[in-house]
MIVO-473981 format. One record per residue: x, y, z of N, C-alpha, C in turn; residue in one letter. Coordinates in steps of 0.1 Angstrom, whole numbers, plus 5000, padded with zeros to 4 digits. Example, Ala and Ser with C-alpha at 12.3 -4.5 7.8 and 13.67 -1.06 7.14 Angstrom:
BEGIN
513249435078512349555078513249675078a 512849785071513749895071512950005079s 
This chain:
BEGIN
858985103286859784983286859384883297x 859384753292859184653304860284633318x 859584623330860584623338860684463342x 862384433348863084313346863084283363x 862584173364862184113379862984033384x 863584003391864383803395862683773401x 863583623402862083563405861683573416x 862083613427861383633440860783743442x 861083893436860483973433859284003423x 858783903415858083903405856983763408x 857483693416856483603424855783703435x 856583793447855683853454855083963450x 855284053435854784143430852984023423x 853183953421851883923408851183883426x 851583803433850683763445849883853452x 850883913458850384113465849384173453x 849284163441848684253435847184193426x 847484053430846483963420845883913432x 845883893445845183833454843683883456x 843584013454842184073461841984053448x 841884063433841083993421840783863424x 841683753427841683613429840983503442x 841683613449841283503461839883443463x 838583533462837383483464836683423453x 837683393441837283243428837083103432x 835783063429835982923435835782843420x 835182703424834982633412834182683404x 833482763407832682783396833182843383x 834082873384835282913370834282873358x 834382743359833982683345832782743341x 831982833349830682893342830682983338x 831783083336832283213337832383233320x 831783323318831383383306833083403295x 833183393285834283393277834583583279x 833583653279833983803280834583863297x 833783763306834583803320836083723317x 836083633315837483583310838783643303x 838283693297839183803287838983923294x 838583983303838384133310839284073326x 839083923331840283873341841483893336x 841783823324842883793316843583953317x 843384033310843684153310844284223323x 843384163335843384293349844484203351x 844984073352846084033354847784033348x 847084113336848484173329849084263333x 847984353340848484513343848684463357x 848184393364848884343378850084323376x 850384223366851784153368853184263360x 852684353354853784453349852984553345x 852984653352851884753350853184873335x 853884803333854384943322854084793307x 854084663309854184593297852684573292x 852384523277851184503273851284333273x 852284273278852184103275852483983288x 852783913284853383843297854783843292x 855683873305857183873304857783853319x 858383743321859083733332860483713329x 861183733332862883763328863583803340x 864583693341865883723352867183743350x 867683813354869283893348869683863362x 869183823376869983833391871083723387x 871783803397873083733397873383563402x 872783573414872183443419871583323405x 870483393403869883273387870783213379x 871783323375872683283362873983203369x 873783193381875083113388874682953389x 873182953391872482783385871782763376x 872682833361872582783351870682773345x 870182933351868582963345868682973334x 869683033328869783123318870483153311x 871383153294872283183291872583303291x 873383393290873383543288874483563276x 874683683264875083703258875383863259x 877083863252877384013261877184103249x 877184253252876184313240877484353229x 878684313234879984363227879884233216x 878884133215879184053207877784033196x 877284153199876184113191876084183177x 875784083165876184083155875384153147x 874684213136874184273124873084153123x 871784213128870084183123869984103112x 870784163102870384133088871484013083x 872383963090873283863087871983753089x 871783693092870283613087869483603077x 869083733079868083743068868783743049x 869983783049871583753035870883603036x 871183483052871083373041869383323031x 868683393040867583343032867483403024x 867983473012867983513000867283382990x 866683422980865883342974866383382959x 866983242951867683252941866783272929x 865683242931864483252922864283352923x 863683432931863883592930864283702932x 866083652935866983742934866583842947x 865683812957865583902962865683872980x 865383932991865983903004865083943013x 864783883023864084013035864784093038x 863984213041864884303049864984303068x 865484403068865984373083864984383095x 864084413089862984413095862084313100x 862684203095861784063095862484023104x 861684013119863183933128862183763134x 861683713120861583623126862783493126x 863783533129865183433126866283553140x 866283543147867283623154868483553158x 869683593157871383553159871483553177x 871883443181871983423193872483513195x 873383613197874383663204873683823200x 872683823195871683963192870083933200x 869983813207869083753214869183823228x 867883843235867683903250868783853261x 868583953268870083903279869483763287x 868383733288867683623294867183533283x 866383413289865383353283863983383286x 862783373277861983523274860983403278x 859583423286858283363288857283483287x 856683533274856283583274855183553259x 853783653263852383663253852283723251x 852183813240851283923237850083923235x 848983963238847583883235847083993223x 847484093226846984223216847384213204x 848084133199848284123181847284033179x 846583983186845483883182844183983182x 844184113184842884203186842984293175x 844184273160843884373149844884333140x 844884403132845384363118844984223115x 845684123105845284063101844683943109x 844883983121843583863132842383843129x 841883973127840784023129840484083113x 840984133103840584153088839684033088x 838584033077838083903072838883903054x 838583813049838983763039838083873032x 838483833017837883963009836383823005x 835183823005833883773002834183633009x 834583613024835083503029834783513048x 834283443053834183443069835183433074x 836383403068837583343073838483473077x 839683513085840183623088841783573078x 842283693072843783683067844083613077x 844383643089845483523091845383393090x 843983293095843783183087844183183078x 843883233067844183213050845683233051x 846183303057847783283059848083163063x 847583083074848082993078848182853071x 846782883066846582713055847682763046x 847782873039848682863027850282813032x 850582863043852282843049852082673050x 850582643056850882483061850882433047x 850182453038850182373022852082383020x 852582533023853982563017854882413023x 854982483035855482323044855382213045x 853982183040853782003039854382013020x 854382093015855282023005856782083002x 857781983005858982063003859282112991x 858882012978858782052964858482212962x 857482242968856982392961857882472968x 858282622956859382692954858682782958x 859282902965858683012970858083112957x 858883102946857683152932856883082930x 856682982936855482892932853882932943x 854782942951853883012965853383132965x 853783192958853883352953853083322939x 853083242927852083252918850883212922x 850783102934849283052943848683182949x 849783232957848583422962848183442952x 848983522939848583582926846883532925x 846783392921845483282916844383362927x 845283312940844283322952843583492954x 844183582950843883732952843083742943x 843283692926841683702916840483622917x 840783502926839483402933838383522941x 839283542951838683602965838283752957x 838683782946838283952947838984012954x 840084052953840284142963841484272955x 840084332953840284492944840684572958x 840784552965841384652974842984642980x 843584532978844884502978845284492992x 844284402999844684353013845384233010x 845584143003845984023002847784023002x 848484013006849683993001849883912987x 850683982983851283972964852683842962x 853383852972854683732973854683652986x 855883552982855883542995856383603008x 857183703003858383783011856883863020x 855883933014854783983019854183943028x 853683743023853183723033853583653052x 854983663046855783623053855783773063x 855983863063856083973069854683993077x 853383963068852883993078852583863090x 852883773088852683653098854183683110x 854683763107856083793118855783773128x 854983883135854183893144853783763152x 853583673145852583533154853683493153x 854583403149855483353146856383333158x 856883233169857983203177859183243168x 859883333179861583373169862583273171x 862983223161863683103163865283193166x 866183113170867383163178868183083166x 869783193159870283123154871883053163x 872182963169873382923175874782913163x 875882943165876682963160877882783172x 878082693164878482573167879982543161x 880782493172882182403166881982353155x 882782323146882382263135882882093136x 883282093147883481903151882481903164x 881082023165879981993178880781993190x 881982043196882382023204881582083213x 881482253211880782403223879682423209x 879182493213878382583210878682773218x 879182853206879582973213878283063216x 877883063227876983093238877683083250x 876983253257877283243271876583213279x 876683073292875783013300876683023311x 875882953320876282923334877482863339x 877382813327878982723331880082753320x 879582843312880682863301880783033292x 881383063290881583233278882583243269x 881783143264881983133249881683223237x 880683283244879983383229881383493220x 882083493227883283603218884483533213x 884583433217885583323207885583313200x 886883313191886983293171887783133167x 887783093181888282943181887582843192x 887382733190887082633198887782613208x 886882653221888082593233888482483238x 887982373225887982213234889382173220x 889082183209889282143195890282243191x 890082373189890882473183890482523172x 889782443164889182483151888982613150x 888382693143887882823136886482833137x 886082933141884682983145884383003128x 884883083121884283123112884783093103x 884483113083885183023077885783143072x 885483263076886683353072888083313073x 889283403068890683393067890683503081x 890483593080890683683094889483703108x 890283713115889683683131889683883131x 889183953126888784063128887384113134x 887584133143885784123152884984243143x 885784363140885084453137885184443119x 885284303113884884293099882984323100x 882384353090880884363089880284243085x 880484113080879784013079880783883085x 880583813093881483653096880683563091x 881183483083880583363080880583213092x 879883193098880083033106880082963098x 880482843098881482743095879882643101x 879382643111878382503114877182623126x 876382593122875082653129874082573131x 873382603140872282543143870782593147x 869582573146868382673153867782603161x 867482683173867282653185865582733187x 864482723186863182713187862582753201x 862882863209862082893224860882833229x 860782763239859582663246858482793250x 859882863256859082943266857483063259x 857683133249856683213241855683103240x 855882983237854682913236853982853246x 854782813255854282783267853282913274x 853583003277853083143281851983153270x 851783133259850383113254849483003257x 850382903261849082803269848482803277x 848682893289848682973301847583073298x 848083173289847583263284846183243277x 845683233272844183123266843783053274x 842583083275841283023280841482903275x 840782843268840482713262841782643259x 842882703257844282613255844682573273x 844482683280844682653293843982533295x 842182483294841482413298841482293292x 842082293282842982163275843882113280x 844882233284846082133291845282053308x 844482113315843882063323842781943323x 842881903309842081793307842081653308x 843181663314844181533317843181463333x 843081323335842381303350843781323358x 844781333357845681343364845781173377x 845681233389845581123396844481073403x 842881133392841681073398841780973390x 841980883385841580803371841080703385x 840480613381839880493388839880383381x 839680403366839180273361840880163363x 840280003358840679903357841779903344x 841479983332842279923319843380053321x 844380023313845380213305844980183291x 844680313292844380323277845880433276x 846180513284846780643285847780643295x 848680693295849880743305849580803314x 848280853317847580943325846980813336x 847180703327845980583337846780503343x 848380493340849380423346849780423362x 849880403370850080433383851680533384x 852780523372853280613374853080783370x 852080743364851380893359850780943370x 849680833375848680883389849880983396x 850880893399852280923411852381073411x 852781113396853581183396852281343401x 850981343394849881483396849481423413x 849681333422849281323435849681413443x 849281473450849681583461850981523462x 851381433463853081413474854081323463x 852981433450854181393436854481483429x 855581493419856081603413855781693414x 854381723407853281823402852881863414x 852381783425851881863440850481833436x 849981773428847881763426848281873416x 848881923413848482043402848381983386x 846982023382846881953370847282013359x 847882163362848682233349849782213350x 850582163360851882133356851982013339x 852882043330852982033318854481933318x 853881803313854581663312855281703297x 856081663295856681653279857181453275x 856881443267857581333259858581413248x 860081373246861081423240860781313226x 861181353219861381263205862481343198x 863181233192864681293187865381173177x 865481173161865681123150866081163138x 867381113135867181143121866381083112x 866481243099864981213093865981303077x 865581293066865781303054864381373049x 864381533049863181603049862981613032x 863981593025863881623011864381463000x 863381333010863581223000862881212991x 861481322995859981332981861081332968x 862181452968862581492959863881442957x 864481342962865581292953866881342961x 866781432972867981452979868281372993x 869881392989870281282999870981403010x 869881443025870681523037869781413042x 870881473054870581423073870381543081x 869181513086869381633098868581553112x 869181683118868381563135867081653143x 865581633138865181773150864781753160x 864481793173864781763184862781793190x 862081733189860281783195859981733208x 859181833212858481833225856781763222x 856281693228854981683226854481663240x 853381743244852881793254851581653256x 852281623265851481523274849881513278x 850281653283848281683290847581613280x 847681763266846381703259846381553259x 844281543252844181423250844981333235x 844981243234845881153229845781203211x 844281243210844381243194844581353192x 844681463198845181603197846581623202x 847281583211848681563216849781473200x 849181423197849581313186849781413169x 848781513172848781573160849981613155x 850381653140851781703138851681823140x 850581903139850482093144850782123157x 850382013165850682043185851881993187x 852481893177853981853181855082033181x 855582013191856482133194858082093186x 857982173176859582153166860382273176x 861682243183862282293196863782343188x 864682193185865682203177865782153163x 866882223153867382123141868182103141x 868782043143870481993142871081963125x 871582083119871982033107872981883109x 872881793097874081673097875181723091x 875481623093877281633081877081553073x 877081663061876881603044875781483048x 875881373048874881253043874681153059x 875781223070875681143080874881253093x 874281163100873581253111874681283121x 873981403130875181443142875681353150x 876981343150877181213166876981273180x 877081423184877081473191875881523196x 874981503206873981593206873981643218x 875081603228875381733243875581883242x 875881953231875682073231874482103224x 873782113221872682083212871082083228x 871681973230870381943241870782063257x 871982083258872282153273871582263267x 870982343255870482463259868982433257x 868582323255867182303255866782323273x 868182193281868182203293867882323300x 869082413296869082543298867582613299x 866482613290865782723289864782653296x 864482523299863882443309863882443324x 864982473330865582523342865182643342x 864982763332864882873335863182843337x 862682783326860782793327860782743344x 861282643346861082563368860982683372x 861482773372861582913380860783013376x 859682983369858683163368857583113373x 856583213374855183193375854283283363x 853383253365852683233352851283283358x 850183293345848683323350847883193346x 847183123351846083033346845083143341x 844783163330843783233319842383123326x 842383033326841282933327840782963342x 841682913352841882913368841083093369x 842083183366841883323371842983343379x 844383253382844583273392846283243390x 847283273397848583303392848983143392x 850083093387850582973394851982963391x 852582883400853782833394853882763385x 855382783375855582673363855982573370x 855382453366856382333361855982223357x 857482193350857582103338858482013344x 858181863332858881763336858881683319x 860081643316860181573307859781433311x 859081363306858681263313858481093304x 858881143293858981043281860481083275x 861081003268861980953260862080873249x 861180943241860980823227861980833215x 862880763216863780773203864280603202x 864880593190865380443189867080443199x 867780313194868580283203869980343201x 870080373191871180453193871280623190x 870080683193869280793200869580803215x 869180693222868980673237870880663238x 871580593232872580613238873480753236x 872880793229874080963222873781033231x 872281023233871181143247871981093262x 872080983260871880973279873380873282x 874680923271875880883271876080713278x 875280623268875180473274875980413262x 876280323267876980213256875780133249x 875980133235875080093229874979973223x 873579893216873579743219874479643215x 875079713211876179593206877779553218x 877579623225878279633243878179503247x 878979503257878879413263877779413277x 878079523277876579613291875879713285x 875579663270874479703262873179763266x 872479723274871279733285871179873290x 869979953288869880063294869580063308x 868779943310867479933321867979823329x 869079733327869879613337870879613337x 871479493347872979533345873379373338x 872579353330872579163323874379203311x 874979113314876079123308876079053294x 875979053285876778953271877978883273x 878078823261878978713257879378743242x 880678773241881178783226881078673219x 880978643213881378503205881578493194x 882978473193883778463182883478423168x 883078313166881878283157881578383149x 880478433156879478533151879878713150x 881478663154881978823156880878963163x 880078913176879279043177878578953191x 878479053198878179013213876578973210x 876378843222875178763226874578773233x 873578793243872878763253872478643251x 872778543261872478403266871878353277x 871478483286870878463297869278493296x 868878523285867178543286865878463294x 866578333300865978213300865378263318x 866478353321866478383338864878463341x 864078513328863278593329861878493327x 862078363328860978243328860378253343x 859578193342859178163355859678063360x 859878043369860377923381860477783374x 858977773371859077643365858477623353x 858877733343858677663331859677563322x 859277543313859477403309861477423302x 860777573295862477553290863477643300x 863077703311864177723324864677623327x 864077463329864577353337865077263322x 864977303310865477253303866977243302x 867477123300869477083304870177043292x 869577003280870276963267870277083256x 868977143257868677253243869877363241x 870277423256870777553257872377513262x 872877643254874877603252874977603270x 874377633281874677593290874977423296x 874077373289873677193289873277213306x 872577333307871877303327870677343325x 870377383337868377453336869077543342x 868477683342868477823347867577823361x 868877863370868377903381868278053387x 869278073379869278233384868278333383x 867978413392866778513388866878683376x 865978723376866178863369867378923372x 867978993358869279093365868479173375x 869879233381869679353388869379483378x 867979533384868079683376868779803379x 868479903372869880023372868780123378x 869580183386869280313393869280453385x 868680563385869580633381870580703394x 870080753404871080763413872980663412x 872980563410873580493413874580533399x 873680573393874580573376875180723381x 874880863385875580913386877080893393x 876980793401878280753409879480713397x 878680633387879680563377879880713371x 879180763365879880903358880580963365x 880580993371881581083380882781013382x 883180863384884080803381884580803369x 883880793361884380793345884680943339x 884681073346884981223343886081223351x 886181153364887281193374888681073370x 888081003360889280883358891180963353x 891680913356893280943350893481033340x 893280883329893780863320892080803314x 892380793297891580773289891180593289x 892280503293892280403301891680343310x 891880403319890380403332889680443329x 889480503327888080573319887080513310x 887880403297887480303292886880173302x 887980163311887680023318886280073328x 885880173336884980253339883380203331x 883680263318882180243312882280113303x 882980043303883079893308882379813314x 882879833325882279753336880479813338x 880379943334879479983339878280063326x 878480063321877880083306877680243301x 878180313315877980473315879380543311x 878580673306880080763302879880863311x 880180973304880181133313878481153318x 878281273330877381323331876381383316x 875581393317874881463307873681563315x 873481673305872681803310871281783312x 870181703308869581653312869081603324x 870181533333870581513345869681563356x 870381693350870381843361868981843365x 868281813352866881883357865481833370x 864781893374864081843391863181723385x 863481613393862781483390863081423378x 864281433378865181343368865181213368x 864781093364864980953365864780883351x 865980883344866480813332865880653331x 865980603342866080423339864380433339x 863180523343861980483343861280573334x 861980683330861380783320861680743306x 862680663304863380603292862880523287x 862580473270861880353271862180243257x 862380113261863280073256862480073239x 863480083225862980133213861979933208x 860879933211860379803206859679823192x 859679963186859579953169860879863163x 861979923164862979843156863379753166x 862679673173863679523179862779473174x 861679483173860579403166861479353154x 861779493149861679463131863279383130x 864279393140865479313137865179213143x 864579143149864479023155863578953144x 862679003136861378953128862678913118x 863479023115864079033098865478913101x 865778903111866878773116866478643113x 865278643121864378543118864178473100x 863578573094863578543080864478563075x 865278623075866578603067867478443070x 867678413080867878273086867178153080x 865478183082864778073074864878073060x 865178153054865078163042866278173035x 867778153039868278173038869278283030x 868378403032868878553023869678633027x 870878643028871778773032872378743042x 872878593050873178523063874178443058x 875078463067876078313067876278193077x 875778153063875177963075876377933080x 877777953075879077913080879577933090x 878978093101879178163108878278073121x 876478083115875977993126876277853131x 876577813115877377643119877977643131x 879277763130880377733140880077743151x 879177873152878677883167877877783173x 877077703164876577593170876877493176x 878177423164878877363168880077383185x 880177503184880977563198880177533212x 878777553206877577503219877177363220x 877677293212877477153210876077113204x 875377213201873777183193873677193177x 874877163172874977133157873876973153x 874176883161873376773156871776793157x 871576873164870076933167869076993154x 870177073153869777123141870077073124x 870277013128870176903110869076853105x 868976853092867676733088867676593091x 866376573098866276443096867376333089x 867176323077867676303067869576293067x 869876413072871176423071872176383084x 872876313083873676233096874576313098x 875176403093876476513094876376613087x 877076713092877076893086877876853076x 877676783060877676773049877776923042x 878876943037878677063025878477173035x 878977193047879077353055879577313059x 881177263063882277263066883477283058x 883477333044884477343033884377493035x 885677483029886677643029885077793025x 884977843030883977933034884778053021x 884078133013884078193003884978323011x 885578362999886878483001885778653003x 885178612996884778782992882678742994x 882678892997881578883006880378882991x 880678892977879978862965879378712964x 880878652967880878522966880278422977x 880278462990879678443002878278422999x 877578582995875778572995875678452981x 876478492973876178392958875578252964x 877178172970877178062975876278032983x 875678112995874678123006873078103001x 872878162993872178212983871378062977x 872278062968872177942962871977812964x 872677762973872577652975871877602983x 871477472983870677402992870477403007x 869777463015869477443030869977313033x 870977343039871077153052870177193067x 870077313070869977323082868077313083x 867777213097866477183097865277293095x 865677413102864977563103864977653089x 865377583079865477663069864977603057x 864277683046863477623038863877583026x 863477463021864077393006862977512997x 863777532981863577602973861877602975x 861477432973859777442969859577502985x 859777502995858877503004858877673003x 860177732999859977862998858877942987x 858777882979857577932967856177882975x 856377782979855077782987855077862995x 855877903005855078073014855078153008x 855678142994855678302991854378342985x 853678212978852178182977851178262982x 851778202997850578183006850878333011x 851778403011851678513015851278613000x 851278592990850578652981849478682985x 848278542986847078522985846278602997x 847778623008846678693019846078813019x 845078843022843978983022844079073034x 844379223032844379263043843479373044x 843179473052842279573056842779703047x 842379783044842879933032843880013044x 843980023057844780063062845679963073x 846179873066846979793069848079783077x 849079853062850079913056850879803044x 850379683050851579593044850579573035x 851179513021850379473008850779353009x 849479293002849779122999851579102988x 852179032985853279022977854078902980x 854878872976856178712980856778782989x 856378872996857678913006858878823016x 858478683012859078613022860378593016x 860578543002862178552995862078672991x 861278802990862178892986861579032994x 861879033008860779203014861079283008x 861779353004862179462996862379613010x 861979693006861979803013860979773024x 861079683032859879673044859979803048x 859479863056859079933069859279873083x 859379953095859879863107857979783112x 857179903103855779873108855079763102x 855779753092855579643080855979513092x 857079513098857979373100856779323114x 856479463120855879423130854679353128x 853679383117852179353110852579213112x 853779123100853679003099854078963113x 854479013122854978943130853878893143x 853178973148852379063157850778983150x 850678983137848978953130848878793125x 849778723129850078573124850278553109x 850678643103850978613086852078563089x 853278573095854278503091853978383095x 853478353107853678183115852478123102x 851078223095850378123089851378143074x 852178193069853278143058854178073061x 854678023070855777953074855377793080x 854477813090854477683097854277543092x 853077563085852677443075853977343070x 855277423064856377393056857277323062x 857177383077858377283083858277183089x 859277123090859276963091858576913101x 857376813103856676713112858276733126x 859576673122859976663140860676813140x 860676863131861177043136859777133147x 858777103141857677133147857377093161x 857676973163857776883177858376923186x 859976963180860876993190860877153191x 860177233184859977373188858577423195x 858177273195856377333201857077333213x 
């Protein structure tokens, strides 16, 4: 049996025992034969736990679990192996794994810790090492292309995957019956390599998640302690029934097994060290690596300490619709890691992207909730800050650590993750404290201060007629947000009354509750966070055209607000002496609104008469573009159809829209917007 360390005992056990192997390694590393490599690799296994064959560091001390290292689950709650493996039953073949397949394990049948651990030895037989039958390739390759073909198409049915072995076993020859026959087969033998995904057992309104952590012991509950609800969709709360059905679950994906294989491997190790860290020198960024907050962070008297294995993450987190090939309408939300080190075209890959969580939706809408969900990502994060590890590459022990260091999700992603009020607020702003203006009119908050981000003396700062102010802009940049400073507002807004203050709280200040992320070492939300410019592109582009073109907008709405700023006469034609025919009773029903809108003639100078519209839509026909574009030539201008957000940006970003549009408008419209 493996023996169970806290971390201060299992830092001075690998140091004491790995130093006289280690200590007299210098650079010459990099010349060191792949077989001394693998005979280091090894003497450092039996250093670091002379009864285990893998890497395992694991803490049960009492101390750890008091700052939240590690969840623990009590063994009175742990449930039957094979309740998992019931749901993957396959209706096509009537048939089930057995319990033996624990690539799917039930949280509450999960290790009393969180697990960083390698085996290197299932990589030295069975199907690692078989070759194919008349093939150089080993079964497990051939296992793996087949699962990635299974996976990249959701269409194909697990009999379908199972009559492809069939084909594939009379291709290859294989009269000896090494091949797996189904999929259930080949699934069994890939167990082994396979990360064990964790099943969570969740509120069915996302409140808790029943798991026992640092700050909660939840795992034996048959009701929600925030909500009340029912754990399970049984009628009876009988612990010792033999199957419970949950009511809302979720799977949760361990960092740590994978991480300890990057460590573990030579060449995966010397990948993640392929980063310049904070030698870069040159003039341009190409890379995050070349940014000065990147230099910052791998500098001796930054995060990392100079250490160039410490391991950066960018988060990504979206819903996505995995089964639209096929005509079904779900939501789900998954939650990926993508590892910074590598270089850009390999970090980018969808095989190196790290799938962490899946957050099933509700029916057709995505989760609103994702604070229970993310605190145990937190969780096993906190626990990785605290182990040590072997550099396979180095020869030489090190500390973990990690830092999430990107935040790529759109905008109301960023506000569910990091509890902000989102853009339609009045302290909308993740990154300032710039305030809006509702305006009645337009029923939906404004920003009117953009003009403060000109420079000193440009033309339309000191401009005094154009803008509903009727002054020039003197004021400077907002003030930016701290994150320090934002903990203060959260804590006011947890410690408030009543639900009242509490409102007026993230009001004034755009913040809600603390969130678990928080917690973690070198936390800074306002510089790690990054504002979503795929879709502002594409709403600002699609405002734009819809406005000139008059499609799906109510001129009745802009009238007013114009008129309220006093720049209604500005905006007229030439031609027209008064807002003529947009001042009459405004349509009842929103059919009748687009009809009317639709239809009828532009008065306003910015928007296009019918011919001028067939002319762009012309000219954007006729344009030619490169095979990997994305956008096709078409009339897109009266009619986009299903753009893309990447679509909005091409026209916007490559001059198709300004070379379809400008020509059309009017000699003094042109004057007064040059």
């Amino acid at each position: 049996m493996s023996q169970n360390y806290t971390r201060d005992q299992c830092r001075s056990k690998a140091s004491e025992e790995c130093s006289t192997s280690f200590q007299q390694q210098d650079a010459g590393h990099e010349s060191a034969s792949e077989e001394e490599q693998t005979m280091s690799l090894h003497q450092h296994d039996t250093a670091l736990d002379s009864s285990s064959e893998d890497f395992l560091i694991e803490s049960s001390s009492e101390d750890e679990v008091k700052t939240g290292d590690a969840p623990t689950e009590s063994d009175d709650t742990r449930r039957n192996d094979s309740e998992e493996s019931d749901s993957l039953s396959d209706s096509e073949e009537g048939d089930s794994l057995s319990d033996s397949d624990s690539s799917v394990e039930s949280a509450s049948c999960y290790d009393h810790s969180w697990s960083f651990r390698y085996d290197k030895s299932i990589y030295e037989e069975g199907p690692a090492v078989q070759s194919l039958p008349n093939s150089k390739m080993t079964i497990l390759q051939w296992l793996a292309m087949n699962f990635a073909l299974f996976v990249a198409h959701p269409a194909m049915s697990k009999a379908a995957f199972t009559h492809n072995l069939h084909v594939q076993k009379i291709t290859h020859g294989d009269t000896a019956n090494m091949l797996p026959s189904s999929y259930y087969e080949a699934r069994k033998l890939i167990n082994p390599y396979v990360v064990k995904k964790i099943v969570f057992d969740v509120c069915i309104n996302e409140c808790v998640i029943f798991r026992n952590s640092a700050t909660s012991q939840y795992a034996d509950l048959f009701n929600c302690p925030v909500c009340g609800e029912k754990r399970y969709a049984n009628s009876s709360c009988d612990s010792k029934q033999s199957r419970q059905v949950s009511r809302r679950r979720f799977i949760y994906i361990p960092v740590g097994p994978r991480l300890a294989r990057l460590y573990g491997e030579v060449n995966l190790a010397q990948l993640v060290m392929s980063h310049p860290g904070s030698e870069y020198e040159g003039n341009e960024m190409w890379d995050i690596h070349h940014s000065s907050f990147g230099k910052e962070l791998y500098s001796k008297d930054g995060y990392f300490a100079g250490d160039k294995m410490g391991i950066s993450f960018a988060l990504e987190l979206d819903g996505v619709n995995p089964f639209h090939n096929i005509g079904v309408m779900y939501s789900m939300t998954p939650i990926m890691l993508t590892i910074l080190n590598f270089p850009r075209h390999i970090r980018n890959s969808f095989g190196n992207i790290q799938l962490v969580v899946i957050i099933p939706g509700k029916e057709k809408s995505e989760s609103s909730n994702l604070s229970p969900y993310v605190k145990v990502l937190a969780d096993e994060l906190m626990f990785l800050t605290r182990c040590k590890a072997y550099n396979a590459y180095a020869k030489a022990p090190l500390d973990v650590k990690l830092k999430l260091l990107l935040y790529v999700l759109d905008y109301p992603g960023l506000s569910k993750l990091f509890h902000q009020h989102g853009s339609g607020s009045l302290v909308g702003c993740h990154w300032c404290h710039v305030r809006g203006e509702h305006n009645k009119h337009l029923s939906k908050v404004v920003y009117l201060s953009n003009r403060s981000y000109l420079e000193k003396e440009d033309s339309m700062r000191l401009d005094a007629t154009r803008f509903s102010s009727k002054k020039a802009e003197t004021s400077g940049k907002p003030k930016q947000r701290v994150t320090d400073e934002e903990s203060s507002y959260r804590k006011a807004y947890e410690n408030a009354k009543n639900k009242a203050q509490a409102q007026l709280v993230s009001s004034a200040t755009g913040c809600k509750k603390a969130y678990s992320i928080s917690k973690l070492p070198g936390h800074d939300r306002v510089n790690e966070s990054l504002p979503d410019c795929c879709h502002t592109v594409k709403v600002v582009v699609q405002i734009i055209m819809n406005v000139v073109t008059g499609n799906y907008v109510n001129i009745y709405k802009i009238v007013a607000a114009e008129k309220s700023m006093g720049r209604l006469q500005n905006l007229l034609r030439p031609e027209d002496s008064r807002d003529t025919g947009l001042t009459e009773l405004q349509p009842k029903t929103k059919k009748q609104k687009l009809m009317k809108v639709c239809n009828s003639e532009p008065t306003l100078s910015f928007m296009l008469t019918k011919t001028e519209l067939a002319g762009a839509d012309k000219r954007a026909e006729s344009k030619r573009v490169p095979t990997d574009f994305g956008l096709k030539p078409a009339r897109f201008i009266s009619k986009p159809g299903s753009f893309k957000s990447h679509d909005w940006k091409q026209i916007a970003t490559q001059g198709i829209l300004k070379y379809c549009l400008k020509t059309h408008y009017h000699k003094d419209v042109e004057k007064h917007c040059s």
